[in-house]
N, C-alpha and C positions, 0 to 999 in steps of 0.2 A: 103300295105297302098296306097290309090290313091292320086296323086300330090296335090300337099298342093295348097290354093290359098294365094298369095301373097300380099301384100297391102304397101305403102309410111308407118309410122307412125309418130307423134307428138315426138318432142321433146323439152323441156320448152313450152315458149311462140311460135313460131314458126312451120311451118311445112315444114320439111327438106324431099328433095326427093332424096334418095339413087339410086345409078343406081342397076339394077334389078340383077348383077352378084353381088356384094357389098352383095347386099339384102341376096340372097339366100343364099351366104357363112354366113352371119353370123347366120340365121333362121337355118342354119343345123348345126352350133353350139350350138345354143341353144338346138336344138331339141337334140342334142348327150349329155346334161348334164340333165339326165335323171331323176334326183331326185330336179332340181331348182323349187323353192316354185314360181318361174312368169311361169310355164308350171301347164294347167289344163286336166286331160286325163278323157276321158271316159263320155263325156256329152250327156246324151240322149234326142234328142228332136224329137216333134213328130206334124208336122206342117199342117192346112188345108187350104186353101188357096183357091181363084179363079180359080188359075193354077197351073201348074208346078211351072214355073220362081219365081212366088210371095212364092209360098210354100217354096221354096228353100232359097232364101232372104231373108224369116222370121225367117227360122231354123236356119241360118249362124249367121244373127242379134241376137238371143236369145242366142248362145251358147257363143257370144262373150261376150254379157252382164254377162251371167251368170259363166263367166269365170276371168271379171273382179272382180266382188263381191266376188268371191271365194278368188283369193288373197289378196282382201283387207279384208277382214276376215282374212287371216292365219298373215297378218303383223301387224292389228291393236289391241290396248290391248282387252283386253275380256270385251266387255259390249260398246264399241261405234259400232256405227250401222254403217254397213260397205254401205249402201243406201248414198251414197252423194249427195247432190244437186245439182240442176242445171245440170248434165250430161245427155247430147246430146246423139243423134244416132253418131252426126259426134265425138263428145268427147269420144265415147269407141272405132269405128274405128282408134281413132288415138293411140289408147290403147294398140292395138292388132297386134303384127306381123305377124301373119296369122296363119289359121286354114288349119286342116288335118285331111282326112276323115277316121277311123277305118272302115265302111263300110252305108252306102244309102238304101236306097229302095224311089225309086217314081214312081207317078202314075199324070197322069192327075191335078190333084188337093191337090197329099198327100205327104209330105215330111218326112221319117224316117230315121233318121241319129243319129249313136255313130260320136263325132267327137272331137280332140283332139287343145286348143289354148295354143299360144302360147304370152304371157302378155311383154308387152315392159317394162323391170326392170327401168330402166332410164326415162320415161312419168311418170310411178307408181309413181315412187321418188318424180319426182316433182310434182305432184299433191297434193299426202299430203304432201309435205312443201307447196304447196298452199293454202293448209287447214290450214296450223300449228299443222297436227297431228299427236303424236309420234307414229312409229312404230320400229318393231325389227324383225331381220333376225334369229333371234337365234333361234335352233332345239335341241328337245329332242333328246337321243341319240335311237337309233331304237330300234324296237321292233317287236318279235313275237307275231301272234293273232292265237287262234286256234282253230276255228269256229265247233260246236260240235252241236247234236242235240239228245236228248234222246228220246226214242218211246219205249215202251213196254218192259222198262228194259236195253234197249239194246245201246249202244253209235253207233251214225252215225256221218259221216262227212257231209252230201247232204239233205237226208231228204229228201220228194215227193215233196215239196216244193221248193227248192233250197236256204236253208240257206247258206253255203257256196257260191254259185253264187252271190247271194247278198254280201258279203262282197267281190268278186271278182271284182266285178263291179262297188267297190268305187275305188277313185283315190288314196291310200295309200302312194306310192311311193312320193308323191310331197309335201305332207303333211307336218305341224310344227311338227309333233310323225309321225317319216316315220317311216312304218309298212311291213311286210309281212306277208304272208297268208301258214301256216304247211297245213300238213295232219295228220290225226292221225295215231299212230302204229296200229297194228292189234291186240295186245295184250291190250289194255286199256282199264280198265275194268269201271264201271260206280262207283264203292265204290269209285274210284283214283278221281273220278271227285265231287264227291261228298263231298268227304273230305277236296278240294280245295276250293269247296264253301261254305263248312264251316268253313274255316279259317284254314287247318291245314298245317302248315306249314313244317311240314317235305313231306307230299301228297304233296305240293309245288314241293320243293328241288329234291325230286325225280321227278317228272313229266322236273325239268328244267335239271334236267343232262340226261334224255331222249332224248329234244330238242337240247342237245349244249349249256346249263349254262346261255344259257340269257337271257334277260327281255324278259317273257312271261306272254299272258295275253290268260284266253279260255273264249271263248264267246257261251255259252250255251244258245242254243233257245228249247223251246218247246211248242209246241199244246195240249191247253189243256180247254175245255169248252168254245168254242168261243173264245179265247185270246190265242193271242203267248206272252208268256214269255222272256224277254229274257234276261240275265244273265252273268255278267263279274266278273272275279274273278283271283287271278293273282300280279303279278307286273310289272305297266310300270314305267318309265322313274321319275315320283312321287315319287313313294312306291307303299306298297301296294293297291289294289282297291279290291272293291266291291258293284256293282251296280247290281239294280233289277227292272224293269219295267215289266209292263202287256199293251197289246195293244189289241183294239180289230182287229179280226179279218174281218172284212167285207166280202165285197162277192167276194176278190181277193186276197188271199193268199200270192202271191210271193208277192205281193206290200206294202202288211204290212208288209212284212221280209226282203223286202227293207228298209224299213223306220226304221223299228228297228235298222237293223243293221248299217244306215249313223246316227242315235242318239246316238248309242250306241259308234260309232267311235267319234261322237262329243263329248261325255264326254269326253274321252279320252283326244282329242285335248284339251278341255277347261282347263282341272286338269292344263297341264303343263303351258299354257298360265296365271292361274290367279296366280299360282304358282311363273312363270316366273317375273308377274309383282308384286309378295311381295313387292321388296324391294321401293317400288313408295313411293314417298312422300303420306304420309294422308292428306286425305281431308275432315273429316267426319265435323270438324267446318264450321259453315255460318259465324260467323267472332267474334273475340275476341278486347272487346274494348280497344282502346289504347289512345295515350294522344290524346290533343288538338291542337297541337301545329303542323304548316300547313310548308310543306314541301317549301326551295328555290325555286322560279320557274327557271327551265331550269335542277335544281339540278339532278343528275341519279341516287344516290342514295339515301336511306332515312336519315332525319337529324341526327345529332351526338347526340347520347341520347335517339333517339326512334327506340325502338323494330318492324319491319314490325310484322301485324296481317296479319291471315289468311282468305282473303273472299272468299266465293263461291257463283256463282251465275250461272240462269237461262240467256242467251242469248236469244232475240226473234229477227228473220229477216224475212225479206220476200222472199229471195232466193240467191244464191252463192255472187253475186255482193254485197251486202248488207252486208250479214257476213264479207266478206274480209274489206269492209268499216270502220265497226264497230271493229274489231279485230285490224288494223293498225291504229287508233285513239286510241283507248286504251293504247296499245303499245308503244307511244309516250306518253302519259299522267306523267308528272311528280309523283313520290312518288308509280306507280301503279310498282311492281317487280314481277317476275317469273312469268308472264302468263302461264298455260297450259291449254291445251282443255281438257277436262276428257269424253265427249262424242259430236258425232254431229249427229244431224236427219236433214232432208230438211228442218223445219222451226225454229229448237232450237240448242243450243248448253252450256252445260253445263263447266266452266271455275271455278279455281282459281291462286289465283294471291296474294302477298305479298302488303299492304299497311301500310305506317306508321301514325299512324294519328285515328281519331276517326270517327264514323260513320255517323256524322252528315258534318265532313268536307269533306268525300268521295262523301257523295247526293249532297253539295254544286260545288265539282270540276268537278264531271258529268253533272251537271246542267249546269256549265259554257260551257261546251264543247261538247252539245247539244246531251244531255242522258237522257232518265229517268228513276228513279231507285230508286222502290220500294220495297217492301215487302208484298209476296202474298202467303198466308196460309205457313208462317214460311218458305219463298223459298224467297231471294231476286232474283230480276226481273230486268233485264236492257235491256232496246231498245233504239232506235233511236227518237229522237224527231223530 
């Protein structure tokens, strides 16, 4: 693997410059915990540029980005958009402990590079608590995939295509449902696979005392009139699954058995994640009317006698500085309890929060406190005034 390149990174508000020995011991500790969900391995970028230099800069710049997004997708709940606002080129540099090249190729103008980053756990952290958004470290317990392809009766592992490559080529190991990748036996016939994906659960049992008794999952692709198939059947970390898509084909093969197989890996990840986050407070109420009667000012919590309701509402801002504005105003708002963010995009962000009190004294106490906060096609609405 060729020398990693090294960088200062952010930590909180500040930016702290470690000496460059510091640096490296810890960068190769990280790098030695092989399965940490802040390391992203195997990002292909594929860069054209002016030059060399520029070509090189861009690919390094994208793999970071797209290394940052990666974790914040594996830490945040299933459904807030892992895009945050406002982040800078300098805001994911300071993100990033550094990257490591699995192997290059450049030319004049062209940059191709696999390259491996490395995500600063402690920047991440605080960044969403600068968001106020929850996230979780918790991991499925691992699991076998056992990438399969049927052709003319006959069970492959590879296929002219390279199904199996494809699922080689995701980042498994780092993942919320860390994964490895079987081979098949010589002896496994296509009825065993077939029985599996019909649900039989003994064709199960037997296939997993084959593999070593544990959560396994086989991931059957197949070509068939323009469209790969592709098919999971199994049990992970959930229970059991059973997923079935058709994709077309196009006029490049391996790339749609790429794409299958990182969607296919994505169900996966998502079961245990929304899974994971069961047990979250409900939020399906926009708000339940409560009495009249208007909270102490200063008071922290709601009066003696009234029940907090549930409101949800749509957040509008105009970018990072603004959301924070609007969030820590809130937060301070007499009577308003348990803020949480339930999703954020660059210009919205989706909230509830416990108030006691009726809904015409909520419009009045935003109103005092320089909000406006309406009601738009059955979504209330609150921005900045």
């Amino acid at each position: 693997m060729a020398a990693r390149r090294l960088r200062p990174y952010a930590l909180g508000a500040g930016l702290r410059l470690l000496p460059l020995l510091a640096f490296a011991a810890g960068w190769s500790a990280a790098a030695g915990a092989a399965d940490s969900l802040y390391d992203v391995a195997k990002i292909s970028v594929d860069i054209t540029a002016e030059n060399a230099v520029a070509a090189r800069a861009t690919g390094m710049a994208e793999a970071e980005t797209r290394a940052v997004r990666i974790v914040l997708q594996r830490l945040l709940p299933s459904g807030v958009d892992a895009d945050l606002p406002g982040l800078t080129k300098e805001d994911i540099e300071g993100l990033v402990n550094g990257v490591s090249i699995r192997k290059e190729q450049n030319s004049t103008t062209r940059y191709v590079a696999t390259l491996d980053v490395s995500v600063n756990e402690q920047a991440i952290k605080q960044l969403l608590q600068d968001y106020s958004l929850p996230y979780s470290e918790e991991r499925a317990q691992p699991i076998s995939i056992l990438p399969l392809m049927i052709a003319a009766g006959a069970v492959t592992s590879e296929g002219t295509e390279g199904w199996r490559q494809a699922w080689d080529d995701l980042d498994l190991s780092h993942s919320v449902t860390p994964a490895t990748i079987l081979r098949p036996r010589p002896d496994l016939e296509p009825d065993t696979i077939k029985a599996v994906l019909a649900g039989d659960p003994q064709a199960l049992a037997a296939m997993q005392g084959e593999y070593g008794y544990g959560l396994l999952v086989i991931a059957v692709g197949e070509a068939a009139g323009g469209a790969f198939v592709t098919r999971l059947a199994g049990t992970d970390a959930v229970g059991a699954i059973a997923f079935e898509q058709s994709d077309k084909m196009g006029g490049d093969p391996k790339a749609a058995q790429r794409a299958a197989a990182a969607i296919a890996f994505g169900i996966i990840e998502n079961r245990w994640k929304t899974t994971e986050a069961g047990g979250a407070p409900a939020t399906e109420a926009n708000y339940e009317q409560g009495t009249e009667a208007a909270p102490d000012a200063g008071q922290s919590g709601p009066p003696k006698g009234e029940v907090p309701r549930n409101v949800m509402a749509q957040v509008e801002f105009s970018g990072l500085k603004d959301w924070q504005d609007i969030r820590g105003r809130l937060m301070k708002l007499a009577g308003i309890q348990g803020l949480e963010v339930n999703s954020l995009s660059a210009r919205a962000a989706s909230i509830t929060f416990d108030y006691a009190g009726s809904l015409g004294r909520l419009q009045q106490e935003l109103d005092q406190n320089g909000f406006a906060f309406d009601e738009r096609e059955g979504i209330f609405v609150l921005r900045s005034r």
